[in-house]
C-alpha positions as YAML, in Angstrom:
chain: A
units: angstrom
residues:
- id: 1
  name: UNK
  ca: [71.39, -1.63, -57.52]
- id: 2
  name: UNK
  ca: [72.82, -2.93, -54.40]
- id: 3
  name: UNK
  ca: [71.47, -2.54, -50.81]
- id: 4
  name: UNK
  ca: [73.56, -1.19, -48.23]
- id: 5
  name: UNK
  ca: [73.12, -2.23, -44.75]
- id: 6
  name: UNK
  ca: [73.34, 1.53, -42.69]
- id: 7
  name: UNK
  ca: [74.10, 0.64, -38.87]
- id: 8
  name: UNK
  ca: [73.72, 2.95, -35.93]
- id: 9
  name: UNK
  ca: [76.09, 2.37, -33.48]
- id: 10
  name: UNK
  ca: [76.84, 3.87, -29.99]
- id: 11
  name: UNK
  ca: [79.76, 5.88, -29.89]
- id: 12
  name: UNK
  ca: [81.95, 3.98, -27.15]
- id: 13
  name: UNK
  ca: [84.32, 1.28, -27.46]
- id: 14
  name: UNK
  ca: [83.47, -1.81, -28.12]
- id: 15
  name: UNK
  ca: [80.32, -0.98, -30.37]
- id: 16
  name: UNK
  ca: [81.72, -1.65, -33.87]
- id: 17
  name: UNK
  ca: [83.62, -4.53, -32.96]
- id: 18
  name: UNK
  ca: [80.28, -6.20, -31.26]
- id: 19
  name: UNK
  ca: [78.73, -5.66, -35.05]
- id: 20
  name: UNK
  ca: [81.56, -7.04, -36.77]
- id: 21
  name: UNK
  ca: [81.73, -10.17, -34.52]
- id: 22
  name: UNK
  ca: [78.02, -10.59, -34.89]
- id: 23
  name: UNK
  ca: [78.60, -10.84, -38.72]
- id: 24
  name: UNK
  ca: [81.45, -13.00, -38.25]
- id: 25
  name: UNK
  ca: [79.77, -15.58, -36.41]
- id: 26
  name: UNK
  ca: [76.73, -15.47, -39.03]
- id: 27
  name: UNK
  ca: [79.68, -15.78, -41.45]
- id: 28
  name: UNK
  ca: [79.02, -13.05, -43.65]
- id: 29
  name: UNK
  ca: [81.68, -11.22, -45.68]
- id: 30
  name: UNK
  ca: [81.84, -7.64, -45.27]
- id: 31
  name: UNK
  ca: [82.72, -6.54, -48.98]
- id: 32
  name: UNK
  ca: [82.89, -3.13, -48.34]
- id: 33
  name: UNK
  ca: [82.23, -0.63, -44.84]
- id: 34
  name: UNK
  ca: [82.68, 2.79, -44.45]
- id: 35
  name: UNK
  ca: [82.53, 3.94, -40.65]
- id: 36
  name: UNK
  ca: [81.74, 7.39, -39.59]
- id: 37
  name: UNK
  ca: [82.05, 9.36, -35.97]
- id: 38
  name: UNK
  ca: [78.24, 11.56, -36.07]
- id: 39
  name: UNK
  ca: [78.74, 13.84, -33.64]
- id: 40
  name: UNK
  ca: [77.20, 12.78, -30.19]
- id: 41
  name: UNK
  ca: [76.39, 9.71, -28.80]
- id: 42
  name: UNK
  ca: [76.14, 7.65, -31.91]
- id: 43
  name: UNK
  ca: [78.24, 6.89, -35.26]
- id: 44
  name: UNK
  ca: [77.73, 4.42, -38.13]
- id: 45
  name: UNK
  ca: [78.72, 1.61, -40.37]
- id: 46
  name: UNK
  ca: [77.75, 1.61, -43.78]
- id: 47
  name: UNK
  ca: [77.77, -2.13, -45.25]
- id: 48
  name: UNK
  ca: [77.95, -4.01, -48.28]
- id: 49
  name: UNK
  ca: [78.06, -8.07, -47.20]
- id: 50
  name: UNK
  ca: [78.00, -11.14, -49.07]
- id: 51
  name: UNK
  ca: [74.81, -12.29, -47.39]
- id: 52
  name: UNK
  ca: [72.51, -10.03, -47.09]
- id: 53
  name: UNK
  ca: [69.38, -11.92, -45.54]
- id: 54
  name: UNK
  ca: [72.15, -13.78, -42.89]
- id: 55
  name: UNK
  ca: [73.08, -9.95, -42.09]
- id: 56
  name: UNK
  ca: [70.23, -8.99, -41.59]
- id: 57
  name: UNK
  ca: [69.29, -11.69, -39.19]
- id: 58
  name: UNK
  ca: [72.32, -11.14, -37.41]
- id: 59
  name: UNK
  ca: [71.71, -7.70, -36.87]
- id: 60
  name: UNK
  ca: [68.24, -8.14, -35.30]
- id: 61
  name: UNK
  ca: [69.11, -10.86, -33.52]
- id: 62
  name: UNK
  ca: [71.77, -8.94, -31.64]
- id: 63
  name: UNK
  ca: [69.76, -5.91, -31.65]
- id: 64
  name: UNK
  ca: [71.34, -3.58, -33.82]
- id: 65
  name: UNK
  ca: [69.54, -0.56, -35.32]
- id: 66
  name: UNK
  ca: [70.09, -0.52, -39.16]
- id: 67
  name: UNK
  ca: [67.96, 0.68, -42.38]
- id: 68
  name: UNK
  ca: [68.58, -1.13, -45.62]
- id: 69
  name: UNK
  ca: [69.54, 1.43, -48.32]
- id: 70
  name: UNK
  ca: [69.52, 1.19, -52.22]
- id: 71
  name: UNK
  ca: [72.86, 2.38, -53.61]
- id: 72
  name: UNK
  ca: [74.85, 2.01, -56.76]
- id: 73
  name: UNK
  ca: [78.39, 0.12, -57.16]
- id: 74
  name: UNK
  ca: [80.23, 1.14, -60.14]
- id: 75
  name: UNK
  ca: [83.44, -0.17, -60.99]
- id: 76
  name: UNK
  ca: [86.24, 2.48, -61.86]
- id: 77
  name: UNK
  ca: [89.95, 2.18, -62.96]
- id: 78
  name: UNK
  ca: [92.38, 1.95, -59.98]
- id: 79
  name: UNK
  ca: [94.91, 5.02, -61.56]
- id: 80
  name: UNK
  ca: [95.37, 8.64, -60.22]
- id: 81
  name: UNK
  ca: [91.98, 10.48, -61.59]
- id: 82
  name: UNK
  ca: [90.12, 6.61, -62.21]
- id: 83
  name: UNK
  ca: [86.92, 8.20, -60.12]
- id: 84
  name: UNK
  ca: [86.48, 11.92, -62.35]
- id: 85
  name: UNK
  ca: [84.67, 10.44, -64.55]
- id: 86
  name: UNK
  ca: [82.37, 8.98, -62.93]
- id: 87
  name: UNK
  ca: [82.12, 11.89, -60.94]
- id: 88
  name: UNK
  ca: [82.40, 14.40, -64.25]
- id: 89
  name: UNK
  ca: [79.06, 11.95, -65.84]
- id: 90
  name: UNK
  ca: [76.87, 12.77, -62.89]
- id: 91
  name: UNK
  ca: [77.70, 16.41, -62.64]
- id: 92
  name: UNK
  ca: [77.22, 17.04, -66.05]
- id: 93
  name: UNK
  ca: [73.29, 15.65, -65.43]
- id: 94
  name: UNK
  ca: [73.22, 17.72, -62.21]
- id: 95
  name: UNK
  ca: [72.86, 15.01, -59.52]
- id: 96
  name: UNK
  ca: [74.67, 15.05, -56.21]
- id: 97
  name: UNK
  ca: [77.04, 12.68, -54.73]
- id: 98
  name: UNK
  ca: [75.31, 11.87, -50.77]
- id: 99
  name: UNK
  ca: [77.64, 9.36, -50.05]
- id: 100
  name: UNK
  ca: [80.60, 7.72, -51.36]
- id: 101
  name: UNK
  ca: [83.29, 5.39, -50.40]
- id: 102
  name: UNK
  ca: [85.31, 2.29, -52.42]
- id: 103
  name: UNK
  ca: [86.81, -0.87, -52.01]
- id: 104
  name: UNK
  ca: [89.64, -2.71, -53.58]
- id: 105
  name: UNK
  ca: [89.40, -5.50, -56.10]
- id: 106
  name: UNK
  ca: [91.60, -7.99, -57.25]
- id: 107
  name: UNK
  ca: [90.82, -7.57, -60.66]
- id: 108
  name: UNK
  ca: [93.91, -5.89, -62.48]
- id: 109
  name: UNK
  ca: [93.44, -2.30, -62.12]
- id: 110
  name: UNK
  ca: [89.98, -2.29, -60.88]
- id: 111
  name: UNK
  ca: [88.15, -0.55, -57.88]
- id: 112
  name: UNK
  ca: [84.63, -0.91, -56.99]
- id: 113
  name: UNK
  ca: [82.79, 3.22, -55.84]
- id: 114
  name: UNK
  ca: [79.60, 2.99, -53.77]
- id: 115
  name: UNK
  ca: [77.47, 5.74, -54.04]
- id: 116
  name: UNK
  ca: [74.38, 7.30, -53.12]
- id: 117
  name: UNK
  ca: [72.71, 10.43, -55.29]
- id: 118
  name: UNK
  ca: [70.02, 12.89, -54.79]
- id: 119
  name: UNK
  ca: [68.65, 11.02, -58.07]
- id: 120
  name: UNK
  ca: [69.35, 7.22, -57.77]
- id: 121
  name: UNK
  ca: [66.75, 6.19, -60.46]
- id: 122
  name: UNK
  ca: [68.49, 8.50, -62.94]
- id: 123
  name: UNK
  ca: [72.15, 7.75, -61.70]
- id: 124
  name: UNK
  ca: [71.74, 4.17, -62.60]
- id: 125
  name: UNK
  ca: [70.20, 4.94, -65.93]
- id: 126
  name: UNK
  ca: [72.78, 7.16, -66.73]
- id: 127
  name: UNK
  ca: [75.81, 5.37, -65.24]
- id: 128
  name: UNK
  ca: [73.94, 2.38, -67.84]
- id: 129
  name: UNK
  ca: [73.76, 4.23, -70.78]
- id: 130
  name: UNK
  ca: [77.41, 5.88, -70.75]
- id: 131
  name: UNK
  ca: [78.65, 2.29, -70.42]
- id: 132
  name: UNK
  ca: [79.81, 2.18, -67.11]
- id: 133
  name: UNK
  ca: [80.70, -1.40, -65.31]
- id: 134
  name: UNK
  ca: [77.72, -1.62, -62.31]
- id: 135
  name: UNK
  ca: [77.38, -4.51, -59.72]
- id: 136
  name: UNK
  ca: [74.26, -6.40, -58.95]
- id: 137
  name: UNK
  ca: [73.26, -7.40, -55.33]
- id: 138
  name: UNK
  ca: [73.02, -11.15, -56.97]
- id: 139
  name: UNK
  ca: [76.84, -10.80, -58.41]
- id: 140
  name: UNK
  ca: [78.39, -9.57, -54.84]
- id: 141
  name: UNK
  ca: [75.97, -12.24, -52.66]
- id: 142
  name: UNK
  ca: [76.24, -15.14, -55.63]
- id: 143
  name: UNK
  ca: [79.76, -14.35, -56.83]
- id: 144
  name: UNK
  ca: [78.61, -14.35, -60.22]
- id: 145
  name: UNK
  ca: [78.88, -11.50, -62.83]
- id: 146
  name: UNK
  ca: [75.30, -10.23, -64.45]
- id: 147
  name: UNK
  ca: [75.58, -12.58, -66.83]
- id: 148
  name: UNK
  ca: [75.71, -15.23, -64.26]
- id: 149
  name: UNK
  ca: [78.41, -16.44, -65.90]
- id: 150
  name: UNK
  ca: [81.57, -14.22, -65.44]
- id: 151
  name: UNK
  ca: [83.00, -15.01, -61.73]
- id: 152
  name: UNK
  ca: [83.40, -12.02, -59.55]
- id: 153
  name: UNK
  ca: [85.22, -14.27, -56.91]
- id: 154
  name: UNK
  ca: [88.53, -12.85, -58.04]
- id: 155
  name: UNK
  ca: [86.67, -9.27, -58.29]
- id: 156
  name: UNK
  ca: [85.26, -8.98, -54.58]
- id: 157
  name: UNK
  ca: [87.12, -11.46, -52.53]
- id: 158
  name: UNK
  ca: [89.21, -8.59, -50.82]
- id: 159
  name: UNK
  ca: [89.97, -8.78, -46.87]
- id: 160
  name: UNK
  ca: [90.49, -5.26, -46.58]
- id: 161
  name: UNK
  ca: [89.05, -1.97, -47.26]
- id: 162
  name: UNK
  ca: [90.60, 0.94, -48.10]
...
């Protein structure tokens, strides 16, 4: 599994880029964020980084509010339809996509899905058993496959986010 960093952020201008500077001077690597207007006074910024403990310390030492969430990244084909069956596996076993969003790779017709479930225990067993490609918190902060062996630099070195 891989830990998401979930950021609360004040709804003005100003707010996200203060949290993205924050990381940048701790010089950690957003891999993947998702950013979403909540209604009110407040929004948020979900994470994945390449440093997670440097992240963290950024956070608190700037004063953020943030939770640290367990998620799954599974690595679908970047085609029209690469994400149904991913989608079509955990429906099938009745579990319920929370939260979802996906960032590029440079791996030749690869995409990396981060996802939350109502059943996360389950969704990784599953996602494991039907053979599906899933990244470890060690291969996204080390750069190094599972194996630790198979470089993921090429993988998860993206600048942008889709």
């Amino acid at each position: 599994m891989i830990e998401q960093l979930r950021v609360r952020l004040p709804n003005k201008p100003g707010a996200l880029a203060r949290m993205v500077s924050a990381l940048a001077e701790a010089k950690v690597d957003m891999k993947a964020l998702d950013v979403s207007d909540r209604a009110g006074d407040f929004g948020e910024a979900c994470l994945i980084v390449s440093n997670h403990a440097a992240a963290i310390a950024a956070l608190e030492a700037t004063d953020h509010d943030f939770t640290v969430e367990a998620t799954i990244c599974v690595e679908i084909d970047d085609r029209v339809g690469g994400l149904a069956p991913v989608l079509k596996t955990l429906e099938a076993e009745g579990i319920n996509v929370k939260q979802l969003y996906a960032f590029v790779s440079r791996v030749q017709g690869k995409s990396v899905a981060v996802l939350q479930t109502s059943e996360l225990e389950k969704t990784l067993e599953l996602f494991k058993r039907k053979g599906f490609y899933l990244l470890s918190q060690r291969s996204i902060e080390d750069q190094r496959g599972p194996d630790g062996n198979d470089p993921l630099v090429d993988h998860l070195g993206v600048d942008f986010i889709w």
